[in-house]
VOPAGU-2260 file (C-alpha; in pm, 1 decimal, decimal comma):
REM VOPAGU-2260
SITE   aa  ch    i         X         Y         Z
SITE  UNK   A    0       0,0       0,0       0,0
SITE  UNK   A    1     134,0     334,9    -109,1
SITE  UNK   A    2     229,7     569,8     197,0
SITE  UNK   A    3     -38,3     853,7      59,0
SITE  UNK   A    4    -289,9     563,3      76,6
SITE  UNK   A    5    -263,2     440,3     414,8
SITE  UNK   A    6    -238,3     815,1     520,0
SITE  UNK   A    7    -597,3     889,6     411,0
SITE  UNK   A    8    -739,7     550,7     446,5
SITE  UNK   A    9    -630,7     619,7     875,9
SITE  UNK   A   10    -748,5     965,5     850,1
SITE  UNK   A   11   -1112,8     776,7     724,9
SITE  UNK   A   12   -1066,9     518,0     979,3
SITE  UNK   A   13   -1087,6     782,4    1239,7
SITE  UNK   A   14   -1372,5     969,2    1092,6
SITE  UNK   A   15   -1557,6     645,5    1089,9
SITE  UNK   A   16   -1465,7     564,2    1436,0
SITE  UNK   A   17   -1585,0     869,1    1620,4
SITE  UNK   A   18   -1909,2     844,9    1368,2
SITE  UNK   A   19   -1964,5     490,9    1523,5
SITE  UNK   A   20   -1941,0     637,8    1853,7
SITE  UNK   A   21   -2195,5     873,6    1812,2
SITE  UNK   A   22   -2429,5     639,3    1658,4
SITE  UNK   A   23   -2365,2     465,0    2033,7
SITE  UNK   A   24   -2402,8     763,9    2183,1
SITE  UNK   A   25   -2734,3     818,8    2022,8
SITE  UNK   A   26   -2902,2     437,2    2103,7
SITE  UNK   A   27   -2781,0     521,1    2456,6
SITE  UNK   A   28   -2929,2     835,1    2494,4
SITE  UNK   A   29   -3252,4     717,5    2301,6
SITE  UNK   A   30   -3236,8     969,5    2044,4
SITE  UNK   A   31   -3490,1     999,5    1753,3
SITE  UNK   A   32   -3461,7     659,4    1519,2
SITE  UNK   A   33   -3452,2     844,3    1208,7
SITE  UNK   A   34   -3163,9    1038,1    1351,8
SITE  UNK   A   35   -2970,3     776,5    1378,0
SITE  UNK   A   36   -3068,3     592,8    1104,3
SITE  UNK   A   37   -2914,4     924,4     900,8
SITE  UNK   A   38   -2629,4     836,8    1113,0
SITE  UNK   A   39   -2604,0     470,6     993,6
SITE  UNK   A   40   -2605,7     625,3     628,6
SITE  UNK   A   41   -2346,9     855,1     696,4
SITE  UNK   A   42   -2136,1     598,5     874,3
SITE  UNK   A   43   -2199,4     378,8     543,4
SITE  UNK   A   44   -2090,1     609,1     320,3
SITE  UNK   A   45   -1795,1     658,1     466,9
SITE  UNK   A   46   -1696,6     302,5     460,7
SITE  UNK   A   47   -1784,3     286,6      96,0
SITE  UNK   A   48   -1547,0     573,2      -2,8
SITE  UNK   A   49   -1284,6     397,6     220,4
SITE  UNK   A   50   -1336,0      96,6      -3,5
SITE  UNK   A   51   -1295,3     238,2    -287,3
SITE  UNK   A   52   -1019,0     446,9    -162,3
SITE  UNK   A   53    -804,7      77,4     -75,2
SITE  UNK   A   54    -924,8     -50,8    -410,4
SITE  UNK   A   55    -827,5     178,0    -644,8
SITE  UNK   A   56    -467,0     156,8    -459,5
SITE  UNK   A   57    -482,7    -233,7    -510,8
SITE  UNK   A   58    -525,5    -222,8    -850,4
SITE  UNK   A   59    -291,1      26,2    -907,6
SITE  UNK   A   60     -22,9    -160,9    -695,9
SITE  UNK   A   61     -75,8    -504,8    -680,0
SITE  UNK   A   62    -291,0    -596,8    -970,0
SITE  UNK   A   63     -48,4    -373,3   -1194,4
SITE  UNK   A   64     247,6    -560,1   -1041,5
SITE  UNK   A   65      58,9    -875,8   -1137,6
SITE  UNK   A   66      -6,1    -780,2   -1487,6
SITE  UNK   A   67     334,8    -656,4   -1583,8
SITE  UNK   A   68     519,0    -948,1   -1401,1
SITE  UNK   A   69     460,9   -1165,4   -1655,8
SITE  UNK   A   70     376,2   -1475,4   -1502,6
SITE  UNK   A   71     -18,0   -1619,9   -1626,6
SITE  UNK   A   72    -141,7   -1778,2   -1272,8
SITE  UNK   A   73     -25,2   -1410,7   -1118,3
SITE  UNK   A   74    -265,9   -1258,1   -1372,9
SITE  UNK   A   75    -522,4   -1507,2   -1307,4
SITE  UNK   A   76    -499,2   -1501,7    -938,7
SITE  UNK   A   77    -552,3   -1137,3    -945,8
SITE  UNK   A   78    -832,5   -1133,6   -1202,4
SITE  UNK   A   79   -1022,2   -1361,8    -935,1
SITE  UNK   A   80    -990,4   -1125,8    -659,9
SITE  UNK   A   81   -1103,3    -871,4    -830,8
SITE  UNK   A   82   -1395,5   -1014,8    -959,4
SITE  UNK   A   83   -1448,0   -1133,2    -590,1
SITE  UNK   A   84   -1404,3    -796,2    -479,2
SITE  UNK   A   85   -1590,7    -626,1    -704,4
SITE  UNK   A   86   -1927,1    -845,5    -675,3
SITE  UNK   A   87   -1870,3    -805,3    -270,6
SITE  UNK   A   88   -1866,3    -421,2    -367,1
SITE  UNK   A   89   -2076,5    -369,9    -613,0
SITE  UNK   A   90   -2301,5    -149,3    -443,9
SITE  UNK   A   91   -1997,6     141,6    -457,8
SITE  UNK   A   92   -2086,8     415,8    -636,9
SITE  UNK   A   93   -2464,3     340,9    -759,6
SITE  UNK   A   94   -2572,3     550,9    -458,0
């Protein structure tokens, strides 16, 4: 993983941590369900962009290493996590 990458995907680890905390908060302090059903969404959301944040860096790294190194079951190997990924992630971006 790239050194820029990790950098922001920690900064959105954080942001998603303290958003999970509030979402506690709220159940404990019996807030309004649609507020924290927002919550949930925005909590979502940011796990989606964090996603797609650590896949676009795969792909770029390691699935570019793969595909330039040559070797077929390298290629295939990656090819199958992708398409492993990518039907476990589908949902990214068609919100």
């Amino acid at each position: 993983m790239k050194a820029d990458t990790r950098t922001q995907a920690t900064r959105r680890l954080r942001k998603i941590a303290g958003q999970v905390a509030a979402l506690e908060r709220m159940v404990e302090d019996d807030r309004y369900c649609v507020d924290v059903l927002l919550q949930i969404a925005a909590a979502r959301g940011a796990l989606d962009k964090l996603g797609k944040l650590l896949l676009e860096g795969h792909v770029e790294t390691c699935v570019a290493d793969a595909m330039r190194s040559g070797r077929k079951a390298d290629r295939e190997e990656k090819v199958a996590e992708l398409l492993d990924v990518f039907s476990r992630f589908a949902h990214i971006g068609s919100r």
